[in-house]
C-alpha positions as CSV (number, residue, x, y, z in Angstrom):
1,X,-12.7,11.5,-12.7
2,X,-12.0,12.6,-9.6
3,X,-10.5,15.5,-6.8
4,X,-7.9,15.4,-4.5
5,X,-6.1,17.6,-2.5
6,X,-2.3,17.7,-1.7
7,X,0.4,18.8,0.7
8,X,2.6,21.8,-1.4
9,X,5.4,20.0,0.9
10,X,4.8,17.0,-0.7
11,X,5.7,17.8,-3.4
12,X,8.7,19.6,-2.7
13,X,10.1,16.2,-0.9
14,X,9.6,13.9,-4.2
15,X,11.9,11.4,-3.7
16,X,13.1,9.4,-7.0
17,X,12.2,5.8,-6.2
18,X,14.8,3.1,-7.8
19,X,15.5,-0.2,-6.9
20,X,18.2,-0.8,-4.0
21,X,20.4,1.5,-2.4
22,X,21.5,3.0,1.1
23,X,19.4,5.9,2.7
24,X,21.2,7.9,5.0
25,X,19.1,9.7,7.8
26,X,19.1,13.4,6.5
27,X,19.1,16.5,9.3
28,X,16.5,18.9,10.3
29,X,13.2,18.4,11.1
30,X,10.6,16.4,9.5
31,X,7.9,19.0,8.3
32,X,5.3,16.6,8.3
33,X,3.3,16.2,11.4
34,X,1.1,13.4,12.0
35,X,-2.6,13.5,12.2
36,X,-3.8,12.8,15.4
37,X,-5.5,9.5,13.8
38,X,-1.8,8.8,12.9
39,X,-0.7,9.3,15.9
40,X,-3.5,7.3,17.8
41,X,-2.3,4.5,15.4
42,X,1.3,4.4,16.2
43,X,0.4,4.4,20.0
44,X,-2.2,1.1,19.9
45,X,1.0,-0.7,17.2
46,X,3.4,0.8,20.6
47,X,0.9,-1.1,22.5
48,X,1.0,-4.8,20.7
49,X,4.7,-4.5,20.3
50,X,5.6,-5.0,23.8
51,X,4.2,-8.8,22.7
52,X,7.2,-10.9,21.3
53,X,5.2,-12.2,18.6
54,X,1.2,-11.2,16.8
55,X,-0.5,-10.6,14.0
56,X,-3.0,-7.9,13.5
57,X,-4.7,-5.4,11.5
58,X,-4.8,-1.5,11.0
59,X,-7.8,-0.3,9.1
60,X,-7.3,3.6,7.5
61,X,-9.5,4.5,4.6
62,X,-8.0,5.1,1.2
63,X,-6.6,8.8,2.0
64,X,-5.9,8.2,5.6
65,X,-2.0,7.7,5.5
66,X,-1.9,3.7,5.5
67,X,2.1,4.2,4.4
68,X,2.7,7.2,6.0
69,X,1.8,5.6,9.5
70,X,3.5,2.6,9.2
71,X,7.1,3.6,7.9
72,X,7.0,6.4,10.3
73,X,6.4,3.6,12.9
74,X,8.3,1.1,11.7
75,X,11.1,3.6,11.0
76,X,11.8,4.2,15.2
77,X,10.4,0.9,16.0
78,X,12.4,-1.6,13.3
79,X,14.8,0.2,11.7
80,X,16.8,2.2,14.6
81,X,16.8,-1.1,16.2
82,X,18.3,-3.2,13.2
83,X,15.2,-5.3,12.9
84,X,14.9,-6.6,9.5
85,X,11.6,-5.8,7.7
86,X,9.8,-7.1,5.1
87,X,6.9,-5.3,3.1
88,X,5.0,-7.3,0.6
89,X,2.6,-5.5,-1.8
90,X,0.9,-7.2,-5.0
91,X,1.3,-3.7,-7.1
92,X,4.5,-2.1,-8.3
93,X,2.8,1.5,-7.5
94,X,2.7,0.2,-3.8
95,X,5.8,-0.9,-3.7
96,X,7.3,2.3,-5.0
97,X,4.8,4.1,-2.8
98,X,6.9,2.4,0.4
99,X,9.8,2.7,-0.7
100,X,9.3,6.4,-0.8
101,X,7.8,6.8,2.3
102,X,10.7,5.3,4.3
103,X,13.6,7.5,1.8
104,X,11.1,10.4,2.3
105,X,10.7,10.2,6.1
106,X,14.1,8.4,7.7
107,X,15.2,12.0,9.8
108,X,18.1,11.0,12.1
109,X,15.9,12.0,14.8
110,X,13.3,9.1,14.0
111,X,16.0,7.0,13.6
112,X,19.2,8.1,16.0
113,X,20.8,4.9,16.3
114,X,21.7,4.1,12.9
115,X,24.2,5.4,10.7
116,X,22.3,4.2,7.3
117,X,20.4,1.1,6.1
118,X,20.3,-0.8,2.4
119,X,16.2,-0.8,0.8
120,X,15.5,-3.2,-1.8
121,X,12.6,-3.7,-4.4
122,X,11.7,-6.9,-5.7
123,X,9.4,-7.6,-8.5
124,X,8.8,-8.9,-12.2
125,X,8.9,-5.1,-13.2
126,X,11.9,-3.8,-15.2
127,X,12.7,-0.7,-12.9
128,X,12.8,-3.1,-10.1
129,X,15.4,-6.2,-8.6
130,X,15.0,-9.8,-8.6
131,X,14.6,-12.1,-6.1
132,X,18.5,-13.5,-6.7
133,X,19.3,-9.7,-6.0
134,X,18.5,-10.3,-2.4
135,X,21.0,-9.5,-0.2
136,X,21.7,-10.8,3.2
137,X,22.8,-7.6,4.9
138,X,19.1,-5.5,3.4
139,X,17.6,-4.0,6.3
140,X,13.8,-3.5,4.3
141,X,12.6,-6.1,1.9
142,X,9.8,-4.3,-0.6
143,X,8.8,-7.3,-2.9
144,X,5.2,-8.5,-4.4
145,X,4.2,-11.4,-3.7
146,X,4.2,-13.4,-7.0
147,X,7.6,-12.9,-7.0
148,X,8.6,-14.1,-3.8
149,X,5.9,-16.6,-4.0
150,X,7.2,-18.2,-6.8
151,X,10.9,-17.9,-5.2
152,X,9.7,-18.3,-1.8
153,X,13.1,-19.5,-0.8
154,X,15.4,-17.1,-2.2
155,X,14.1,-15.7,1.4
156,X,16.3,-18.3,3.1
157,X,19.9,-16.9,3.8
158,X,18.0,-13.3,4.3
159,X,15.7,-14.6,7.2
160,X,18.8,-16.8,8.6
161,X,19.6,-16.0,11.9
162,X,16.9,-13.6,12.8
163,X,14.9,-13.9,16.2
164,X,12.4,-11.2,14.8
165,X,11.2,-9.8,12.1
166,X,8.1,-7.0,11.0
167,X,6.3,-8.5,8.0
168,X,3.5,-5.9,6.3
169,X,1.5,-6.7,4.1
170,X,-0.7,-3.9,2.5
171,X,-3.9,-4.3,1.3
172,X,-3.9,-7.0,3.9
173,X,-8.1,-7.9,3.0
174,X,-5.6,-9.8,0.1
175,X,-3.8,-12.0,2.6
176,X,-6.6,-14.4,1.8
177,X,-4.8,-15.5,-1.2
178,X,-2.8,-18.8,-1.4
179,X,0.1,-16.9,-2.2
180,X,0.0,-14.6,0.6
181,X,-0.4,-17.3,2.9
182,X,1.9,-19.5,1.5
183,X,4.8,-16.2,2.6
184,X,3.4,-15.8,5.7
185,X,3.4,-19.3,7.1
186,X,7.0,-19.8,5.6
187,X,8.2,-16.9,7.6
188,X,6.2,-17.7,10.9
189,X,8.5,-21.0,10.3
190,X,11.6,-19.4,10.0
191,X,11.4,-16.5,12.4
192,X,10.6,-17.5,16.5
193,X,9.2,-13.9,16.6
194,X,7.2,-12.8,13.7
195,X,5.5,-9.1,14.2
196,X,2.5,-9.4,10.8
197,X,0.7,-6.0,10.6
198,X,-1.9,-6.4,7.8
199,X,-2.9,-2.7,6.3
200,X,-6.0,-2.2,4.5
201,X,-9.1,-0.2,4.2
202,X,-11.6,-2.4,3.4
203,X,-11.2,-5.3,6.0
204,X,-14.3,-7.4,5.7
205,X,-15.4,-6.5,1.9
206,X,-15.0,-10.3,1.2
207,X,-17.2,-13.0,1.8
208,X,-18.0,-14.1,5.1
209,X,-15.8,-17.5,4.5
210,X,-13.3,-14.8,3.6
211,X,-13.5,-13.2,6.9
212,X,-13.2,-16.1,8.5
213,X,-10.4,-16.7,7.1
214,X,-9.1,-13.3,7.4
215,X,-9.8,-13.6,11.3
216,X,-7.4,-16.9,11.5
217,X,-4.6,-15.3,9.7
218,X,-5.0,-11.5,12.0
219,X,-6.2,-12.8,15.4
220,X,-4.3,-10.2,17.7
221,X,-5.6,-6.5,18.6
222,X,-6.1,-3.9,21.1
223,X,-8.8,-3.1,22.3
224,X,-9.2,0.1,25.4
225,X,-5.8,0.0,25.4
226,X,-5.7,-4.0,26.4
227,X,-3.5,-6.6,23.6
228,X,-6.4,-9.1,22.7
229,X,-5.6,-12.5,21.1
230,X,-7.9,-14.7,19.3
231,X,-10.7,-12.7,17.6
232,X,-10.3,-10.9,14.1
233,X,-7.1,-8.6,15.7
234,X,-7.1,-5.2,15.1
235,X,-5.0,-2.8,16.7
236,X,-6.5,0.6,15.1
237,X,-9.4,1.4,13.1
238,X,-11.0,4.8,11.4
239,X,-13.7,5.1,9.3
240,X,-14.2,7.4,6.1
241,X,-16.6,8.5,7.6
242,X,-15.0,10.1,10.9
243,X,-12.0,11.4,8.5
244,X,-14.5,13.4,6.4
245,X,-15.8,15.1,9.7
246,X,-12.7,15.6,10.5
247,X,-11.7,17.7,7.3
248,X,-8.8,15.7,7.1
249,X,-10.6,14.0,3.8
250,X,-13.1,15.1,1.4
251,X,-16.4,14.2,0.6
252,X,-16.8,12.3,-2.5
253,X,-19.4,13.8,-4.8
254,X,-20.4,10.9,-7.7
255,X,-21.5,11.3,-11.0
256,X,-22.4,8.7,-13.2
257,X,-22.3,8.8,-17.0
258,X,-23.4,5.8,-19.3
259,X,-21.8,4.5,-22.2
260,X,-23.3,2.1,-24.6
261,X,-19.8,-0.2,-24.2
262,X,-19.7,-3.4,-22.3
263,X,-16.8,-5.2,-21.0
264,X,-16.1,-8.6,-19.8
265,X,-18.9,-10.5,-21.1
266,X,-16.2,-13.1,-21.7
267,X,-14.7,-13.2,-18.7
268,X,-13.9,-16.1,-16.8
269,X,-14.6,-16.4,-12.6
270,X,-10.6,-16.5,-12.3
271,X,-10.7,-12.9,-14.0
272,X,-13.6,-12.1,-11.7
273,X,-12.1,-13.2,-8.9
274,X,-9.0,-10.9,-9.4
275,X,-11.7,-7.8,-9.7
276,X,-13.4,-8.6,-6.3
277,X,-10.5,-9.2,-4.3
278,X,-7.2,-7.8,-6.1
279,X,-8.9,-4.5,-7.3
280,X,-7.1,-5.9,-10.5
281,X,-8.2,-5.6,-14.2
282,X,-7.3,-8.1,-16.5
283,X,-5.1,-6.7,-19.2
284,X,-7.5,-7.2,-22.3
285,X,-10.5,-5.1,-20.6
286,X,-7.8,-2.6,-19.7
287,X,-6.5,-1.9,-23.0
288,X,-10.2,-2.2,-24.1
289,X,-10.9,1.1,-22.1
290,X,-7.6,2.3,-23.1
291,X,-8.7,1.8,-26.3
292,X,-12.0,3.1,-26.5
293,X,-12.3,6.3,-28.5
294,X,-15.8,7.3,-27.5
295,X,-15.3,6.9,-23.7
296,X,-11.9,8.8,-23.6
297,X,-13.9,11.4,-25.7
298,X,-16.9,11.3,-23.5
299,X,-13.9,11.9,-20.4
300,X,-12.3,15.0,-22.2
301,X,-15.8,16.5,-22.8
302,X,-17.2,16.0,-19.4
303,X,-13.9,17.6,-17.7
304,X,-14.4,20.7,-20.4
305,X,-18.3,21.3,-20.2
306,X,-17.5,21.3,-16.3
307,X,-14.3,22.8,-15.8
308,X,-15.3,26.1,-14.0
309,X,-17.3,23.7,-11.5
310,X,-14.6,21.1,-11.3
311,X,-11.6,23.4,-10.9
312,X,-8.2,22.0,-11.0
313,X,-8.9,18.1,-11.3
314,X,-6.7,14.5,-11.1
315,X,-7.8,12.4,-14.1
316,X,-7.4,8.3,-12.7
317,X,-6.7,6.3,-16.0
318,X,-6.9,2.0,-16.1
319,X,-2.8,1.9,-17.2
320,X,0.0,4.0,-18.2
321,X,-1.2,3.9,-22.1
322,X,-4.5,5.1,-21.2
323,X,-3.0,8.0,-19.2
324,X,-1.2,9.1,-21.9
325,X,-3.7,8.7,-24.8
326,X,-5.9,11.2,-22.5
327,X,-3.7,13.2,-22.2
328,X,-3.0,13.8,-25.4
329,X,-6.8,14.1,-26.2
330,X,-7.0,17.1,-23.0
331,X,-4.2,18.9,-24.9
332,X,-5.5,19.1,-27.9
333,X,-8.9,19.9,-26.5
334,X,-6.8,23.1,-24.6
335,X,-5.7,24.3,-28.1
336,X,-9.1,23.7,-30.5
């Protein structure tokens, strides 16, 4: 369980994500100012883009406004110009977060030159498009990478004729994986400038092979306001730890309850290895939590024993069935 604290105006500009379509700059002013860890970020990626080509890194803690900063930036910087963009995530909730951001955020004043521009997501989910859905005239690509991994070339008459191109990938401590580097090496191919901005939070959580690896695939930065190439490149980083000074995040308060359930005793290192670097679960332990009785009770009673001290509370659940089986078991816990 856990607490979080949210904008009243972001609420009030919920955009309904689906899967393609034309987004039209809308008038006014954007409420939403930036932070000014924001804003440092978008003047260090103002920075490396005067470079015809890079690849680099910007490191915001979960919280920080990974999505936020980089469709704001990429919305003057890419899209105003007609640069086509292409955002691979490995989630479908990060996907529809992007998507989002850049319906949510494209004010005719960030982007001035453009009369509209065409949004697509691709992925195996049934909400979203296919890969033979591409078009050749989308301006931003949103697609996880199995399925343009396995389709890699459905890219082909898209990328055709471009001279440059923004590829992001979030959660870029992922770009590790053969698939990720499979896309970005058949893009670096294809595109003579290729502009790869990684996002993540947790840059160097992997083995130290891992960062090595990370280093050879993100290798441009800035550093005192200088573009450096050839070292592990980052262009802007901020900790958790400045942010919670800041007041801009709060500080996480843990508790700890034990169950006597274990899961994935039989789990295999290809499972384990999703866990450690693709925050994923596999989908038996997940409906195994779903599942269990005693720990959604256990959740339900915690939350009511503690609900003067908690206050008003977000509830994180492992899938979609789990979210609504405890929901169900918080509702009937309001009535008894």
């Amino acid at each position: 369980m856990g607490m979080e604290t949210g904008s009243v105006n972001d609420l009030k500009t919920y955009v309904e994500v689906k899967s393609c379509g034309d987004i039209l700059p809308k008038k006014g002013t954007n409420i939403r100012s930036p932070y000014e860890h924001q804003k440092k970020a978008m003047e260090a990626l103002d920075k490396i883009n005067k470079e015809d080509s890079y690849s680099t890194l910007v490191v915001l803690p979960t919280g920080g406004g990974k999505t936020y900063t980089a469709s704001m930036w990429l919305l003057k910087n890419a899209i105003d110009k007609k640069k086509k963009i292409l955002w691979i995530a490995h989630r479908q909730m990060l996907l529809d977060q992007a998507a989002e951001s850049f319906q949510k955020f494209a004010y005719a004043e960030v982007v001035p030159h453009i009369s509209s521009f065409r949004f697509r997501i691709v992925s195996g989910a049934s909400s979203h498009d296919r890969t033979i859905d591409i078009k050749a005239d989308d301006n931003l690509l949103i697609i996880s990478k199995d399925s343009i991994g396995r389709n890699i070339e459905r890219l082909d008459k898209w990328l055709e004729g471009e001279k440059e191109l923004y590829l992001v990938v979030d959660e870029a401590h992922h770009s590790t994986a053969k698939t990720y580097r499979k896309v970005i090496n058949y893009v670096k191919d294809k595109v003579p400038n290729l502009k790869l901005i990684g996002l993540t939070a947790t840059p160097f959580r992997t083995a130290e092979e891992e960062q090595g690896l990370l280093g050879k695939i993100y290798s441009d930065g800035v550093s005192d306001g200088q573009v450096l190439r050839g070292d592990i490149g980052i262009t802007y980083q901020i900790g958790l730890k400045e942010l919670i000074n800041r007041q801009i995040l709060s500080k996480p308060i843990f508790e700890s309850y034990f169950t006597e359930e274990n899961y994935g005793d039989s789990l295999g290192l290809e499972s384990w290895e999703r866990i450690q670097y693709l925050d994923n679960l596999p989908d038996d332990i997940a409906s195994q939590m779903a599942e269990s009785a005693a720990r959604n009770k256990l959740i339900v009673e915690t939350y009511k024993e503690k609900q003067d001290e908690y206050g008003q509370t977000i509830v994180f659940a492992v899938n979609v069935i789990h979210a609504i089986q405890l929901s169900a078991l918080f509702k009937r816990a309001e009535m008894s």
